[in-house]
MARDRENNU-492960 format. One record per residue (C-alpha): residue in one letter; x, y, z. Coordinates in Angstrom, 1 decimal. Example, Ala and Ser with C-alpha at 12.3 -4.5 7.8 and 13.67 -1.06 7.14 Angstrom:
<recs>
+-----+--------+--------+--------+
! res !     c1 !     c2 !     c3 !
+-----+--------+--------+--------+
!   A !   12.3 !   -4.5 !    7.8 !
!   S !   13.7 !   -1.1 !    7.1 !
+-----+--------+--------+--------+
</recs>
This chain:
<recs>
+-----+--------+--------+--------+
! res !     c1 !     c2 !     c3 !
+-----+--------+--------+--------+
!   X !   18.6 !  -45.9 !  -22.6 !
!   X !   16.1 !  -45.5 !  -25.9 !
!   X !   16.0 !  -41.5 !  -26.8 !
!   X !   12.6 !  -40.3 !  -26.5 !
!   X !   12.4 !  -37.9 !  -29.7 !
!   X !    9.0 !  -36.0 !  -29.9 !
!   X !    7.2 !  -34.5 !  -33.2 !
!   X !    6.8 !  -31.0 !  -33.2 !
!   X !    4.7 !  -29.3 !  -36.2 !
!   X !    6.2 !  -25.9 !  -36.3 !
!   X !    9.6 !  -23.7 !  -36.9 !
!   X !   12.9 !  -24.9 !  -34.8 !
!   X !   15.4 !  -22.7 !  -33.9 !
!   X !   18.2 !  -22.6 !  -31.7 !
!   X !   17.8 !  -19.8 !  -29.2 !
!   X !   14.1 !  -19.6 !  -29.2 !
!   X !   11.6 !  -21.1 !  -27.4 !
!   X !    8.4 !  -23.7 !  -29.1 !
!   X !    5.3 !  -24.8 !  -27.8 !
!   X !    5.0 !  -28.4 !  -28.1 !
!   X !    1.6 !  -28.8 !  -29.3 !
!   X !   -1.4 !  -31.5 !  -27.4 !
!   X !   -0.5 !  -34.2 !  -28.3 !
!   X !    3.7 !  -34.2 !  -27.5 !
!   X !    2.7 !  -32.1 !  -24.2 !
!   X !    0.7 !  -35.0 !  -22.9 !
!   X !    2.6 !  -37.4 !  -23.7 !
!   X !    6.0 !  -35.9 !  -22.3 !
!   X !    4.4 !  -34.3 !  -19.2 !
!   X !    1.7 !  -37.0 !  -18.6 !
!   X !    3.4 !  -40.3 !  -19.8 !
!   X !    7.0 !  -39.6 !  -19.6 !
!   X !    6.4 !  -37.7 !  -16.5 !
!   X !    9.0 !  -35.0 !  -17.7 !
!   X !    9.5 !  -31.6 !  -15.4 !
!   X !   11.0 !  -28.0 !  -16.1 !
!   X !   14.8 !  -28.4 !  -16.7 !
!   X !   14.8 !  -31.9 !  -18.3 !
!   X !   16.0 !  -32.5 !  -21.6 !
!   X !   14.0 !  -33.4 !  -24.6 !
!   X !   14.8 !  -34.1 !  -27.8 !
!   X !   12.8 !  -32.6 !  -30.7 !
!   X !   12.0 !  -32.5 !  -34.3 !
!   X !   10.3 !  -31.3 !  -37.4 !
!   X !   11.3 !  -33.2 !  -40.4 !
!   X !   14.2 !  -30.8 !  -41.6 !
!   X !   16.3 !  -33.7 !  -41.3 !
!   X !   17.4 !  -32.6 !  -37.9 !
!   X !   17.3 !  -33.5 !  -34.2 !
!   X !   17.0 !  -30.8 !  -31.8 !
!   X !   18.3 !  -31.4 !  -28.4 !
!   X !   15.8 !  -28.5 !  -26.3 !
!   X !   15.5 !  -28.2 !  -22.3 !
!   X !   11.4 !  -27.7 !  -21.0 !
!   X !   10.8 !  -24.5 !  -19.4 !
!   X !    7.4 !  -24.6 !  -18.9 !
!   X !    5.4 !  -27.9 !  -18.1 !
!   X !    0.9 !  -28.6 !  -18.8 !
!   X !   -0.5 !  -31.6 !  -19.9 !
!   X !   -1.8 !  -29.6 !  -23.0 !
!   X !    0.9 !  -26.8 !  -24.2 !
!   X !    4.3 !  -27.5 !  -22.6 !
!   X !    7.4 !  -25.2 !  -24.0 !
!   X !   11.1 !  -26.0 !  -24.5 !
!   X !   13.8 !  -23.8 !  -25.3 !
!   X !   15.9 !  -24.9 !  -28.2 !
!   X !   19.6 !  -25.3 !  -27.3 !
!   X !   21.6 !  -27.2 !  -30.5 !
!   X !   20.6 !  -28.5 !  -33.5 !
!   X !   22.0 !  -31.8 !  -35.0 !
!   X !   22.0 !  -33.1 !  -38.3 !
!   X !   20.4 !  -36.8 !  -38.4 !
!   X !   21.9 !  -39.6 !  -41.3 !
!   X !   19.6 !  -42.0 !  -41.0 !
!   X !   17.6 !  -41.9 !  -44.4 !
!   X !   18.4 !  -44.8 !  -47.1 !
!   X !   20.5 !  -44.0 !  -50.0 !
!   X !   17.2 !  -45.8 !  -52.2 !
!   X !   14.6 !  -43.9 !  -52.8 !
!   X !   11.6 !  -46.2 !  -51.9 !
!   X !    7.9 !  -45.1 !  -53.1 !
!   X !    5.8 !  -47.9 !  -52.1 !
!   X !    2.5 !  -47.6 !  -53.6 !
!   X !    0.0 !  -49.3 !  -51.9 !
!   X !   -3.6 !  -50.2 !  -52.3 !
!   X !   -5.9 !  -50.0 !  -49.7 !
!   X !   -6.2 !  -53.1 !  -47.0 !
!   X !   -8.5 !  -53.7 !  -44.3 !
!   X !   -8.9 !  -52.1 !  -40.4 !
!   X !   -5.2 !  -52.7 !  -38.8 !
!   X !   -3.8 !  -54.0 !  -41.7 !
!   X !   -3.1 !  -50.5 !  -42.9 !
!   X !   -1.7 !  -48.8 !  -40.1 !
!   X !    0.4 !  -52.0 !  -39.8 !
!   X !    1.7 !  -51.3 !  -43.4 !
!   X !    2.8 !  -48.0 !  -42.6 !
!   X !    4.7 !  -48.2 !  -40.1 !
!   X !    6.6 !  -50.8 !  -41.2 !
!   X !    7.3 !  -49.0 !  -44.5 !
!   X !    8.3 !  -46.2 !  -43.0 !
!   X !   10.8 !  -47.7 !  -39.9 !
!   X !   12.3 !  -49.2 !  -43.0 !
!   X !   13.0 !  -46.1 !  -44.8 !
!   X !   10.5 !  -45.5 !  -47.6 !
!   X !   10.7 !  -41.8 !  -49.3 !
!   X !    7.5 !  -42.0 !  -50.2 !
!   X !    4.0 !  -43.9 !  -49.6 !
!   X !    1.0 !  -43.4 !  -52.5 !
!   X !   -2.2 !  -45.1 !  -50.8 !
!   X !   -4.3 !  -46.5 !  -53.9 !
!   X !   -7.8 !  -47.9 !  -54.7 !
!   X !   -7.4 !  -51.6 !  -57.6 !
!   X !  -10.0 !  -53.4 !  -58.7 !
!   X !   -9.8 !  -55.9 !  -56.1 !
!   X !   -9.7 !  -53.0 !  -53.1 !
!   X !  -12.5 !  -53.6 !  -50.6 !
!   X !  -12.0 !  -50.8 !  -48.9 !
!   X !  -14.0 !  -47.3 !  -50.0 !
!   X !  -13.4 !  -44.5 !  -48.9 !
!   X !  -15.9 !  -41.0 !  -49.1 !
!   X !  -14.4 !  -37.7 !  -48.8 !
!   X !  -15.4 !  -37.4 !  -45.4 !
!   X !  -13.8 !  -40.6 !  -44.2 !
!   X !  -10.5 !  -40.4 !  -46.7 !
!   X !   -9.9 !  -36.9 !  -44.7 !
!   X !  -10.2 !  -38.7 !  -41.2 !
!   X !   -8.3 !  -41.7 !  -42.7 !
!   X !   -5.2 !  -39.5 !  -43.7 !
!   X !   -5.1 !  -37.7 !  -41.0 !
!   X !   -4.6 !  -40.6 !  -38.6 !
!   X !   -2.5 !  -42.1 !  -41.3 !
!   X !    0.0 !  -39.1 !  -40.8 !
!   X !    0.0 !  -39.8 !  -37.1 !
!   X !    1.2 !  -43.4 !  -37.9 !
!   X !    3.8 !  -42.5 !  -39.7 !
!   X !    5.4 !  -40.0 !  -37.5 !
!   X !    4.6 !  -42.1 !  -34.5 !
!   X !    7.2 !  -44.5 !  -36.4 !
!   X !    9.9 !  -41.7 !  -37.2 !
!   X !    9.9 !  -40.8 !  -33.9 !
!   X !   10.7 !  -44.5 !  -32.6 !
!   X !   12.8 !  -45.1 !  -35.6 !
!   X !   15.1 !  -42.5 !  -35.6 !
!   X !   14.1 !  -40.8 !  -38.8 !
!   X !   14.2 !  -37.2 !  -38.6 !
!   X !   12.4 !  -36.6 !  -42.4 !
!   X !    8.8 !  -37.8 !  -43.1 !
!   X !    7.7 !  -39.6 !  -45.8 !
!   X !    5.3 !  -38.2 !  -48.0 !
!   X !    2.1 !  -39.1 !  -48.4 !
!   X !   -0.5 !  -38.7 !  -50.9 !
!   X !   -4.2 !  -38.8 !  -51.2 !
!   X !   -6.2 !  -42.2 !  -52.1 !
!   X !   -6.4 !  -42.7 !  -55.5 !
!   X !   -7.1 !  -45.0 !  -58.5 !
!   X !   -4.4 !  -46.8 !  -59.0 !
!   X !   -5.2 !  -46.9 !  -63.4 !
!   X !   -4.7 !  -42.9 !  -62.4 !
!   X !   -1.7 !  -43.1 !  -60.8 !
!   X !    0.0 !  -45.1 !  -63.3 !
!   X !   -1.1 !  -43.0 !  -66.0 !
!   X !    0.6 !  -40.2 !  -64.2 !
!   X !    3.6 !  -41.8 !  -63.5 !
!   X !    6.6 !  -39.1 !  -65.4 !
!   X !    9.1 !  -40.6 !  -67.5 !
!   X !   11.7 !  -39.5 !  -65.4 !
!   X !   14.2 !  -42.7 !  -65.2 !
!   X !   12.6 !  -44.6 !  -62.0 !
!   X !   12.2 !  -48.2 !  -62.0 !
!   X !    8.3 !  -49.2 !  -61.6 !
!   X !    8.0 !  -52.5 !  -60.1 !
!   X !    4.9 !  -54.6 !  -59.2 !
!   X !    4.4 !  -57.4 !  -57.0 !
!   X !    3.6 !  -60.5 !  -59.4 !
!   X !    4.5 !  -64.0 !  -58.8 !
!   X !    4.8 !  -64.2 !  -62.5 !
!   X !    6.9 !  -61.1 !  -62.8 !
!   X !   10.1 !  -61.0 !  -64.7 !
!   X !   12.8 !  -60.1 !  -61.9 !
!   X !   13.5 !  -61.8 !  -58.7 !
!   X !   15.7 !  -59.5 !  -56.3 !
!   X !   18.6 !  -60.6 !  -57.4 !
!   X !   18.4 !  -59.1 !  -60.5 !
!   X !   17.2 !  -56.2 !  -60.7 !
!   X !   19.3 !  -53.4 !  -61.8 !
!   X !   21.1 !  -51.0 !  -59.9 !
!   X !   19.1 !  -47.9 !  -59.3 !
!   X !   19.1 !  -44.7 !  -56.6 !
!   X !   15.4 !  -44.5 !  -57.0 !
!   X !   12.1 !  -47.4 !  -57.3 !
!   X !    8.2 !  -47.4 !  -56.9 !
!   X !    6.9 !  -50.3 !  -55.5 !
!   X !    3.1 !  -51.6 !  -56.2 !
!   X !    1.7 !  -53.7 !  -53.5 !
!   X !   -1.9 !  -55.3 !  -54.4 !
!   X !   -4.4 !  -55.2 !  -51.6 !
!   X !   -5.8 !  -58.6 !  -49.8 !
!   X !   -6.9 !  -60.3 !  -53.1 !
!   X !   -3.9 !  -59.4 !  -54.9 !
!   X !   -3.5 !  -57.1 !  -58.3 !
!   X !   -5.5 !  -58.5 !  -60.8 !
!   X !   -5.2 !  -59.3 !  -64.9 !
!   X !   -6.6 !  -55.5 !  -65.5 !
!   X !   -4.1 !  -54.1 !  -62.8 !
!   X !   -1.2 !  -55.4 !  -63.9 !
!   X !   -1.7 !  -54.9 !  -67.8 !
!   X !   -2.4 !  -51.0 !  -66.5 !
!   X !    1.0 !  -51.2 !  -64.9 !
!   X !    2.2 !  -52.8 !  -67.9 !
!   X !    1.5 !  -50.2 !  -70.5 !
!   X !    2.6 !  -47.4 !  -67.9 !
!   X !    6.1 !  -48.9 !  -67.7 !
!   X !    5.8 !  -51.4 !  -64.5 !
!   X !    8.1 !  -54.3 !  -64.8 !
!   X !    6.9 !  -57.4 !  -62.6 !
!   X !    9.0 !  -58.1 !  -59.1 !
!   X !    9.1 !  -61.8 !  -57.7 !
!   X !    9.7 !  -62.1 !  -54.0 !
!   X !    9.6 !  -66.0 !  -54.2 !
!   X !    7.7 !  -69.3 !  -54.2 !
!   X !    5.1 !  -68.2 !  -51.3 !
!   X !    2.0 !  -66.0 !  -51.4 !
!   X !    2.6 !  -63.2 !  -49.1 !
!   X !   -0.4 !  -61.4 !  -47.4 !
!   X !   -0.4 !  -57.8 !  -48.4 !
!   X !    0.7 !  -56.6 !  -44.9 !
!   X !    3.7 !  -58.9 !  -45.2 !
!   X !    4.8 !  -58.3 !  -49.0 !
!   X !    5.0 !  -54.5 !  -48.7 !
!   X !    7.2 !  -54.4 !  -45.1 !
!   X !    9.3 !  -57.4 !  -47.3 !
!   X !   10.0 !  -56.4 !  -50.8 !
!   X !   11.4 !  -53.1 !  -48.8 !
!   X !   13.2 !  -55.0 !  -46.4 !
!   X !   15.2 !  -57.1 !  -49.3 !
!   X !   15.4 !  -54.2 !  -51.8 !
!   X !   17.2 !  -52.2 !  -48.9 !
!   X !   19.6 !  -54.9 !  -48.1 !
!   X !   20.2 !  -55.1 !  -51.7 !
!   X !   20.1 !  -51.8 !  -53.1 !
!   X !   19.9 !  -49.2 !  -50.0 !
!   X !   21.4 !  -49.3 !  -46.5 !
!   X !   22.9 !  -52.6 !  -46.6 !
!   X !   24.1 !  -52.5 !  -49.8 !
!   X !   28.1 !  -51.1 !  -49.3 !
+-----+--------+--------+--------+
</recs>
């Protein structure tokens, strides 16, 4: 039987007791239909898994008592930033999770010249805030007891002008790029540019360019942006990450 591991935004100690917030209340007590004295598994993003029995049971503020605390391995030995420019309605979400079920450090949202998606302050707050939801819905399904990071929308010219010196390898998606998978060198650590629906353009990749981005190839097809992200990542971890010993 699939664990059912549930987020919980606050402090987890063994010994004390945690209210589990709305949203994993409901879904334990009203989907899961779980009752006092059953087991439930927690966690925070320590990098733990917390095995906790409920002791009191609402749709809205259940409580569990912590009772052991388990260190989870499940995080790649690469380092994957994927930086990713803004796509469409689903697409993003869909991005996402993907990214982060397959073990990306890291996710940069960003805005290219050939983004059609805009977003105000207003709707950029909304946005990231359901964007966080994504992404630990999939760490809860995935196993993953650490949550990526992820950063505010920005211009991607910005973030590669930003980018720090500090030994990473800086890849783009590019059909015309200099390395296929095969040979890319060995590495602990990579950001990964992913164009949005119309791809990176000229501009865009001389940006990357002069920043220090080297072109990836993933192959004779065009890939839709929801598909290239979830499969450079895919191939770079069965190259470089968790399949790679």
């Amino acid at each position: 039987m699939r664990t059912i591991r549930s987020f919980v935004e606050a402090p987890l100690v063994v010994g004390q007791q945690v209210g589990l917030g709305e949203q994993a209340s409901a879904h334990l007590i009203r989907v899961l239909r779980r009752q006092v004295g059953d087991s439930v598994v927690l966690f925070n993003g320590d990098g733990h898994d917390y095995q906790a029995r409920l002791v009191s049971v609402a749709k809205k503020a259940a409580i569990a008592e912590v009772l052991e605390r388990t260190a989870v391995e499940s995080e790649s030995p690469l380092a994957v930033t994927l930086v990713q420019a803004l796509a469409r309605g689903e697409k993003m979400d869909w991005i996402l999770q993907k990214a982060t079920e397959l073990g990306v450090a890291a996710i940069v949202p960003v805005v290219s010249e050939r983004t059609e998606v805009r977003l105000g302050a207003e709707r950029a707050e909304r946005r990231m805030a359901h964007w966080k939801g994504v992404i630990t819905a999939a760490c809860e399904q995935s196993g993953r007891a650490r949550i990526p990071a992820l950063s505010e929308p920005r211009e991607l010219a910005l973030h590669a002008a930003q980018a720090p010196g500090d030994g990473i390898l800086r890849l783009a998606l590019d059909p015309g790029g200099e390395f296929g998978l095969a040979e890319l060198p060995q590495c602990s650590a990579l950001e990964l540019v992913v164009g949005p629906e119309g791809g990176l353009s000229e501009r865009d990749l001389a940006t990357l360019r002069v920043a220090g981005y080297q072109g990836l190839r993933l192959g004779p097809r065009i890939l839709r942006t929801e598909t290239a992200g979830p499969a450079a990542i895919a191939a770079l971890q069965a190259l470089r990450g968790d399949l790679s010993t």
